[in-house]
Backbone bond lengths (Angstrom), bond angles and torsions (degrees), N, CA, C in turn:
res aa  C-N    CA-C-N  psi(-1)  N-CA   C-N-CA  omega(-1)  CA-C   N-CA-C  phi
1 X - - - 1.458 - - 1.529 109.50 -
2 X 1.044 126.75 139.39 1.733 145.97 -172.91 1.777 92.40 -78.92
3 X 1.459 98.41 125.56 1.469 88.18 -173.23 2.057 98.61 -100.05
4 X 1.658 105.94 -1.05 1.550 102.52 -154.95 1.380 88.87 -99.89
5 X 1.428 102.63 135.45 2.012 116.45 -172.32 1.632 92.00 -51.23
6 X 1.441 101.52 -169.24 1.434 124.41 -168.77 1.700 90.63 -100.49
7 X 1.072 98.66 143.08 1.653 105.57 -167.11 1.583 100.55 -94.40
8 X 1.456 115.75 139.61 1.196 120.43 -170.18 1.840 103.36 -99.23
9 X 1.247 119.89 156.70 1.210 128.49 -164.97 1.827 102.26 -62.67
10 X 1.032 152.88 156.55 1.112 139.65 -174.52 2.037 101.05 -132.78
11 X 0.899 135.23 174.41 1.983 137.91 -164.19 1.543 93.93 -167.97
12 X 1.541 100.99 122.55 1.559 109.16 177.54 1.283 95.78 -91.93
13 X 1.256 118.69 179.34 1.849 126.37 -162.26 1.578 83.42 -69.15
14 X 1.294 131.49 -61.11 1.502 103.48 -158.86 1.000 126.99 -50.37
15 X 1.412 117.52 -64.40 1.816 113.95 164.05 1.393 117.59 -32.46
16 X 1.398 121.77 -43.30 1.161 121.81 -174.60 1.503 98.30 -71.32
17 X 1.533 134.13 -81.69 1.556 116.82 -178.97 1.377 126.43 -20.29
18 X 1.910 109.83 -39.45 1.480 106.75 -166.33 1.683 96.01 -82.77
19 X 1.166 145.69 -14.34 1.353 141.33 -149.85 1.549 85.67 -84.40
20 X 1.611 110.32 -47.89 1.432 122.57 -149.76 2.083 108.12 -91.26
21 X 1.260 77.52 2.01 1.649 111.38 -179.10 2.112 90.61 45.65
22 X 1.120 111.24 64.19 1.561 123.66 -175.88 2.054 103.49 -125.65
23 X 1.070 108.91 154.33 1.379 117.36 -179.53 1.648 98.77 -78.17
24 X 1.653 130.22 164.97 1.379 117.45 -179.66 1.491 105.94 -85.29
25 X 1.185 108.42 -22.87 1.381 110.78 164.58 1.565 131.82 -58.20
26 X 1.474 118.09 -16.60 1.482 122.07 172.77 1.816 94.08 -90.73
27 X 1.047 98.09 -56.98 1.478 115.65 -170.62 1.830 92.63 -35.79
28 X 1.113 126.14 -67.20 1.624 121.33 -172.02 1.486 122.86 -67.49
29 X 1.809 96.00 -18.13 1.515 107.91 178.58 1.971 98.72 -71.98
30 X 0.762 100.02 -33.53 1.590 112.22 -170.64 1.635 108.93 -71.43
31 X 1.290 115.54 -53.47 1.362 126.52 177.76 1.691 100.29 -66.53
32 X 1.244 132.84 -28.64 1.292 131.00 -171.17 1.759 102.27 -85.43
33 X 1.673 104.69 -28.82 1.265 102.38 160.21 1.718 127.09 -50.61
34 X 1.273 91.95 -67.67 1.391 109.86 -174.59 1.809 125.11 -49.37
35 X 1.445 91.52 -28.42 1.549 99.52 -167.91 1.186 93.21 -95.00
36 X 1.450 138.04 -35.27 1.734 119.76 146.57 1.561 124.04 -7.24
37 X 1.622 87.08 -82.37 1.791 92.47 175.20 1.871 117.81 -54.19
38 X 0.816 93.83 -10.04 1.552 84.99 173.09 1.971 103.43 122.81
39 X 0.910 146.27 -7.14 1.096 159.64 99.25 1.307 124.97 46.45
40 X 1.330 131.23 71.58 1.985 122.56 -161.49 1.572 114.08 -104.38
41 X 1.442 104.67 119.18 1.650 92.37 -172.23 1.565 91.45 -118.38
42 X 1.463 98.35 143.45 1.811 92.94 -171.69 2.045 82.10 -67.34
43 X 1.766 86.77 173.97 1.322 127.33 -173.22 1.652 105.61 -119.81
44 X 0.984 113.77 137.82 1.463 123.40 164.32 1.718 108.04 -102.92
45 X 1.559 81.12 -169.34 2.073 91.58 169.64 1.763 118.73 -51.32
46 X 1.435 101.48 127.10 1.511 102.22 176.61 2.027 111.84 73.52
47 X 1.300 87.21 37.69 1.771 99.88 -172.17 1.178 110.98 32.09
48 X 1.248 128.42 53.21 1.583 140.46 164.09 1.425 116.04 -86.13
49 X 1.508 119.90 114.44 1.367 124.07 159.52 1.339 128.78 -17.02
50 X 1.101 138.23 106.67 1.582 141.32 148.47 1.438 122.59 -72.52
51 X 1.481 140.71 89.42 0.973 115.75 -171.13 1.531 123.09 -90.40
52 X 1.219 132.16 149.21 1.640 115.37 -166.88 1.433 100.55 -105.32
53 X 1.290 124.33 175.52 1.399 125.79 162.96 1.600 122.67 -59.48
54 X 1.575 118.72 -11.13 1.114 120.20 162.08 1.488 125.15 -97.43
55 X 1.619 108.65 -1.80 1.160 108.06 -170.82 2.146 97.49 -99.49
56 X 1.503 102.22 -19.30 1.412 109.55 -170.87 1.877 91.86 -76.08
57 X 1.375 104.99 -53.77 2.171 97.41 174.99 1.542 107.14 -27.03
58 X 1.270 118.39 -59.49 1.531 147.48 -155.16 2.279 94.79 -59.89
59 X 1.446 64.29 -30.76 2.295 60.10 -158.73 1.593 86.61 -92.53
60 X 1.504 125.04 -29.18 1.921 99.10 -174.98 1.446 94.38 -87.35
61 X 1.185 131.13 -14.19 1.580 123.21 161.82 1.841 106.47 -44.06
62 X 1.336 114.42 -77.11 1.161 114.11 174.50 1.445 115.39 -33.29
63 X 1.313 106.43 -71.94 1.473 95.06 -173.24 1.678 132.03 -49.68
64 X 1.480 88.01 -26.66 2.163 99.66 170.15 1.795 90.87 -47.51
65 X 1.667 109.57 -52.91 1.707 99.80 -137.89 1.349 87.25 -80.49
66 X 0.694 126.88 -43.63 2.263 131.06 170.18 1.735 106.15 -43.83
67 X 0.907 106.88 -54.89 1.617 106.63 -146.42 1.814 104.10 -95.70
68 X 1.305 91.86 -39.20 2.250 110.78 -167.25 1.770 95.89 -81.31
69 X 1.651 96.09 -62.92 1.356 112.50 -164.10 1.680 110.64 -77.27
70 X 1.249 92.81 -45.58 1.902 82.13 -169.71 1.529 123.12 120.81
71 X 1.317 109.38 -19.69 1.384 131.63 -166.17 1.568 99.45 -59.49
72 X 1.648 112.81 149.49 1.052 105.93 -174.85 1.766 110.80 -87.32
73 X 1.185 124.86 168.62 1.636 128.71 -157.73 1.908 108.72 -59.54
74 X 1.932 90.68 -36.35 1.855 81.87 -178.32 1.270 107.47 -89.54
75 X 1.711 118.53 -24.86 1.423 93.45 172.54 1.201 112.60 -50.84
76 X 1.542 124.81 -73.03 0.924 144.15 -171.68 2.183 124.40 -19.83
77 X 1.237 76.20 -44.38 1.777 108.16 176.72 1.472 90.74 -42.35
78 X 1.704 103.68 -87.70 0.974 149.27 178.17 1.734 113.41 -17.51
79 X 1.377 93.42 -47.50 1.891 95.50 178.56 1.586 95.86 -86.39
80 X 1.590 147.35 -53.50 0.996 147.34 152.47 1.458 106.75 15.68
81 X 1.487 100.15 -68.01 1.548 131.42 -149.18 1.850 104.60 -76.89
82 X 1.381 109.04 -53.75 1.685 125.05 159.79 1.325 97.45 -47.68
83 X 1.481 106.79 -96.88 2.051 93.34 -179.64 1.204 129.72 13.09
84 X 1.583 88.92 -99.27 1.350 101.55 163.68 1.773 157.88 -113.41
85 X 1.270 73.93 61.47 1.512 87.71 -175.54 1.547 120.58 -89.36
86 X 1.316 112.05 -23.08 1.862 139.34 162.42 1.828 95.11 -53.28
87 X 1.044 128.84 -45.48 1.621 133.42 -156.20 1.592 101.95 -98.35
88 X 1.227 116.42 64.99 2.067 117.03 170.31 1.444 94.40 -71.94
89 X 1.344 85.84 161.26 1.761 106.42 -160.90 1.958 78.59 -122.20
90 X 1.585 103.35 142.93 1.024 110.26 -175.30 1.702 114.05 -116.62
91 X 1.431 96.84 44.19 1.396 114.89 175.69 1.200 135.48 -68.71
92 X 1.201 167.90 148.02 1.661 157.74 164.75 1.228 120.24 -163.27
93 X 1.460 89.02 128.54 2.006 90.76 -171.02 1.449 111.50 -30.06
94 X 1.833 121.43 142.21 1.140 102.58 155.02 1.902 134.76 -55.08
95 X 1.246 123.15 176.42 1.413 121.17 159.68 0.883 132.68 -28.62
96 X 1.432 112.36 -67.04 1.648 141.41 -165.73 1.440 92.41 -82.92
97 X 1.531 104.55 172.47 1.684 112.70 153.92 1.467 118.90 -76.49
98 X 1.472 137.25 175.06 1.166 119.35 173.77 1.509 136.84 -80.95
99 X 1.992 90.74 -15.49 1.440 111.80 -170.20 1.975 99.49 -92.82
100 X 1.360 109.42 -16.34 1.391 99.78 172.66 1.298 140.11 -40.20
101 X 1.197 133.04 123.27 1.462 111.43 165.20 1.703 115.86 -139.87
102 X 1.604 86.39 152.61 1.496 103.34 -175.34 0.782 134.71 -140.81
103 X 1.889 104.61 120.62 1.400 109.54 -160.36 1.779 123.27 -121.89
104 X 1.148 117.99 123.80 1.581 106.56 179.48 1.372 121.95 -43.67
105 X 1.590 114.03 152.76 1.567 107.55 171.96 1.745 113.01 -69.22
106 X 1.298 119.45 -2.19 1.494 105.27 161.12 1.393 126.94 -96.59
107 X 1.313 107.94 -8.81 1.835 120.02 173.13 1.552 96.85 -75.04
108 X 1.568 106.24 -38.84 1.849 92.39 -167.45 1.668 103.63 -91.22
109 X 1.084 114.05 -36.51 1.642 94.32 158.28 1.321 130.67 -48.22
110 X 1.293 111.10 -54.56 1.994 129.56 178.35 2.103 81.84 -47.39
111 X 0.958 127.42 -81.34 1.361 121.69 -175.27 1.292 119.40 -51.47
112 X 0.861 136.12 -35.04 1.500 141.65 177.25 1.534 87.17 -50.91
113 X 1.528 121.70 -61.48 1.273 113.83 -138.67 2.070 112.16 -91.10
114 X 1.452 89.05 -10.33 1.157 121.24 150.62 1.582 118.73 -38.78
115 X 1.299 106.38 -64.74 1.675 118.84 -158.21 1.598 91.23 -98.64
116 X 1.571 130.51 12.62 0.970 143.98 -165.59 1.787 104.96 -89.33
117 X 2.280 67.20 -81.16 1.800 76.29 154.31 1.315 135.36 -35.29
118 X 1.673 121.26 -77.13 1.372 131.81 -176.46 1.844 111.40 -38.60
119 X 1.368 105.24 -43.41 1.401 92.36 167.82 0.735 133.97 -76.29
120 X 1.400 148.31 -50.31 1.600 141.15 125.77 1.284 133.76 5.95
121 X 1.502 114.67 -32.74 1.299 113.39 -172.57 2.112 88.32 -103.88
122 X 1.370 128.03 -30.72 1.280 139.18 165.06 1.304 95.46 -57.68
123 X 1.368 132.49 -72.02 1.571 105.30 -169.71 1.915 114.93 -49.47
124 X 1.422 117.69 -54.48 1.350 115.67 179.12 1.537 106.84 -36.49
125 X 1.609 128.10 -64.91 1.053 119.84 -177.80 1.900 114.84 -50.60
126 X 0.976 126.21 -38.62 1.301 120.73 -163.45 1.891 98.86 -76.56
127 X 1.521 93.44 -16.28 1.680 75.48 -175.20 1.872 105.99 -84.83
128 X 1.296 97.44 -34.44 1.884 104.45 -177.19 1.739 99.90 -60.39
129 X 1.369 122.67 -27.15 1.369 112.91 157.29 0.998 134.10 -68.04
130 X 0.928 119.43 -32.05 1.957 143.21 -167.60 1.913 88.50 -81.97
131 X 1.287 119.48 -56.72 1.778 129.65 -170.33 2.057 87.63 -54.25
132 X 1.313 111.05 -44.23 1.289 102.48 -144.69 1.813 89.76 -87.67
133 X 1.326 140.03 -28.05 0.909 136.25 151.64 1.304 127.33 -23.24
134 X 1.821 100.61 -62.97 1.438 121.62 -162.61 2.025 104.76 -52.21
135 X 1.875 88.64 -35.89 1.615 99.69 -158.69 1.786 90.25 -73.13
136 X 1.251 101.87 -64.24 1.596 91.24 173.27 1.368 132.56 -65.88
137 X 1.298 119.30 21.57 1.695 115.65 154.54 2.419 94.76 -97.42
138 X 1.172 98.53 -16.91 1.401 78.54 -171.64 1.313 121.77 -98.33
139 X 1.410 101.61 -4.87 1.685 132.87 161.54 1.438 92.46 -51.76
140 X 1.451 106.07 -82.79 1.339 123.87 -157.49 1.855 107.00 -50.46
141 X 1.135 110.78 -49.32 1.525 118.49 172.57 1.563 112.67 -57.36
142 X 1.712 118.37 -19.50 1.486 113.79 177.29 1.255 112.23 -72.21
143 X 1.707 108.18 -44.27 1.264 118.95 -165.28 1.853 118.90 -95.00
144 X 1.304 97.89 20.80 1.394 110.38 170.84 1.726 118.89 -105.79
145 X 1.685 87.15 -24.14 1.669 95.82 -179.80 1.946 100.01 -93.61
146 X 1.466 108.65 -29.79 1.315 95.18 172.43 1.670 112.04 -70.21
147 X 1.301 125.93 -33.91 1.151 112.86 -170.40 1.904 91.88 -74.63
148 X 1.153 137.48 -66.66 1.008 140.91 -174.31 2.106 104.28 -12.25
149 X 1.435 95.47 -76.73 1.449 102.20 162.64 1.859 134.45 -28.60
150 X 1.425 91.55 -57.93 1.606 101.22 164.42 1.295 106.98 -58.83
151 X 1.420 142.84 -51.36 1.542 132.06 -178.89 1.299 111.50 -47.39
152 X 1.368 107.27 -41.25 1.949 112.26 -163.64 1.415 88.49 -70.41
153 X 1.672 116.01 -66.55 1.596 96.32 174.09 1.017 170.95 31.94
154 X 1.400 89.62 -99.30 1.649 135.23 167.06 1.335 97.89 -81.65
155 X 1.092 152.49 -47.75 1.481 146.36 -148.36 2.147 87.12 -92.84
156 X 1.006 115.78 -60.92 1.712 122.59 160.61 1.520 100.27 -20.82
157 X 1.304 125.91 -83.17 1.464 139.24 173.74 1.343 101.02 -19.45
158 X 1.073 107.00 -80.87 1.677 123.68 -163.76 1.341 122.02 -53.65
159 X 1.577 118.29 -42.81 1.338 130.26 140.68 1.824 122.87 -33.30
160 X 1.293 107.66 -53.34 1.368 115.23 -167.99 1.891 92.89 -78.13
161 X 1.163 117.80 -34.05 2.045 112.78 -177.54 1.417 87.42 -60.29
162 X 1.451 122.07 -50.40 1.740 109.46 -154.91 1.692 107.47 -58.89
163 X 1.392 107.78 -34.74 1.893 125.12 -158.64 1.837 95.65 -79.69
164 X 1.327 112.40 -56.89 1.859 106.12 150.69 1.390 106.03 -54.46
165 X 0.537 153.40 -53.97 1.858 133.08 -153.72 1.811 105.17 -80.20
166 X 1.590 91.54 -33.15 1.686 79.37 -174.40 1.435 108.04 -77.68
167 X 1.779 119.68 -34.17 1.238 118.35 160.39 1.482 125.29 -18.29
168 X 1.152 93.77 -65.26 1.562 108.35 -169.58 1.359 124.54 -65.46
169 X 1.655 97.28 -12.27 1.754 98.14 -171.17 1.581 89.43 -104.06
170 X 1.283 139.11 -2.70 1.154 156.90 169.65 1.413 107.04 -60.48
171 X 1.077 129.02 -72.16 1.613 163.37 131.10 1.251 97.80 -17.59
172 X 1.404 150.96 -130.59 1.005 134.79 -153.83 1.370 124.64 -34.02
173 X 1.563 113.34 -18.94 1.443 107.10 -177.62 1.512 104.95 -90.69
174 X 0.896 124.26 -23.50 1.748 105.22 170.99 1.769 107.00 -93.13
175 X 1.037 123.26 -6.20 1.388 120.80 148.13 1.225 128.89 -73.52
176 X 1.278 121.55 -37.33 1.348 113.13 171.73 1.298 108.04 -89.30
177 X 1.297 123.68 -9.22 2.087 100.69 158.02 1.247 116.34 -61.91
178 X 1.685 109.36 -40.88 1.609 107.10 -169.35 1.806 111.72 -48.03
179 X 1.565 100.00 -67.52 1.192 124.70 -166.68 1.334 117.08 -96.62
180 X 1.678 125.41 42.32 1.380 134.82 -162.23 1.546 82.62 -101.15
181 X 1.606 109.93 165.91 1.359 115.88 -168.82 1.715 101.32 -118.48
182 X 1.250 119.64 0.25 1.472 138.58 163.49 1.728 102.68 -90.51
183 X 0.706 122.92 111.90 1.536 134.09 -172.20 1.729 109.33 -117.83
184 X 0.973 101.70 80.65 2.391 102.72 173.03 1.315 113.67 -59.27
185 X 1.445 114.91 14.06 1.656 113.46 178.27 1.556 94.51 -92.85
C-alpha cells in the first residue's frame, strides 16, 4: 500500500499572478505578508513558492480584506491566517527537479533514429529542389539567349526595311525627274 497522500496540483507565482491577474511582484509581496502572520506555503526547488488551490482561496481572501474591505495588511494577514489555518495543503515538491528529464537508452535511440529519418528524407527533398532550380536557372538562361537573338533579328529586319525604303525613294526620285509630268524646262 502507497503510504504518500495523493498529491495536490501545485501553481508557480506566474500562473498564480496571471490567475489573480496581479504582477509577481505583488503576488510575493503578499505571500511575504502572509507567512509573517504565520502562514505556510510549501516550497519547491531553490525555496520557490508552490501555490496550491488552497493557498490561491487564502491570497483572493486577502485581497477582498485589502482591496473590497479596507482592512489594514496585518490585520488582514492575520484573519487570512485564522481562516485558514485548519485547511493544510498536502503538497511537496516533487523528487526530481521540474526541468529534469529522463530518458531511457531506447527512447533516445527510438528518437535519434527518428530525427534520422526526418533528415534524410529533408536532405532528398532539398536536393529535388535544388535539381528543379538547377533546370530552371537553365530554362531561364535558354530563353534569355533566345530572346537576346530575336532582338538582333528584329533590329537586322528593321535596319534592312530602312536600306529598302531608302532605296526606293532613291529610285523613284531619279525616275520621277526623268518622266515627271511638271517639266522646269
Amino acid at each position: 500500500m502507497n503510504d504518500t497522500p495523493s498529491q495536490e496540483r501545485a501553481y508557480w507565482t506566474h500562473e498564480v499572478s496571471e490567475q489573480l491577474q496581479i504582477s509577481d511582484s505583488t503576488l510575493k509581496r503578499w505571500a511575504n505578508e502572509l507567512e509573517v502572520s504565520g502562514y505556510k506555503f510549501a516550497k519547491g526547488a531553490n525555496d520557490s513558492r508552490a501555490f496550491t488551490a488552497h493557498d490561491i482561496q487564502a491570497l483572493e481572501k486577502y485581497r477582498y480584506l485589502t482591496k473590497k474591505q479596507k482592512v489594514k495588511k496585518e490585520e488582514a494577514a492575520t484573519a487570512v491566517v485564522e481562516e485558514f489555518k485548519e485547511k493544510t495543503s498536502d503538497w511537496a515538491p516533487p523528487a526530481h527537479q521540474e526541468n529534469e528529464l529522463t530518458l531511457t537508452s531506447s527512447q533516445v535511440a527510438q528518437t535519434l533514429e527518428t530525427f534520422m529519418r526526418q533528415l534524410q528524407e529533408q536532405e532528398k527533398t532539398n536536393q529535388q529542389i535544388l535539381q528543379e532550380l538547377q533546370s530552371a536557372n537553365e530554362l531561364n538562361k535558354n530563353l534569355l539567349l533566345q530572346y537576346e537573338q530575336l532582338k538582333r533579328d528584329f533590329d537586322e529586319m528593321r535596319e534592312s526595311q530602312k536600306l529598302i525604303a531608302s532605296t526606293q525613294e532613291q529610285k523613284q526620285g531619279f525616275w520621277s525627274k526623268l518622266f515627271s509630268k511638271n517639266k522646269d524646262v
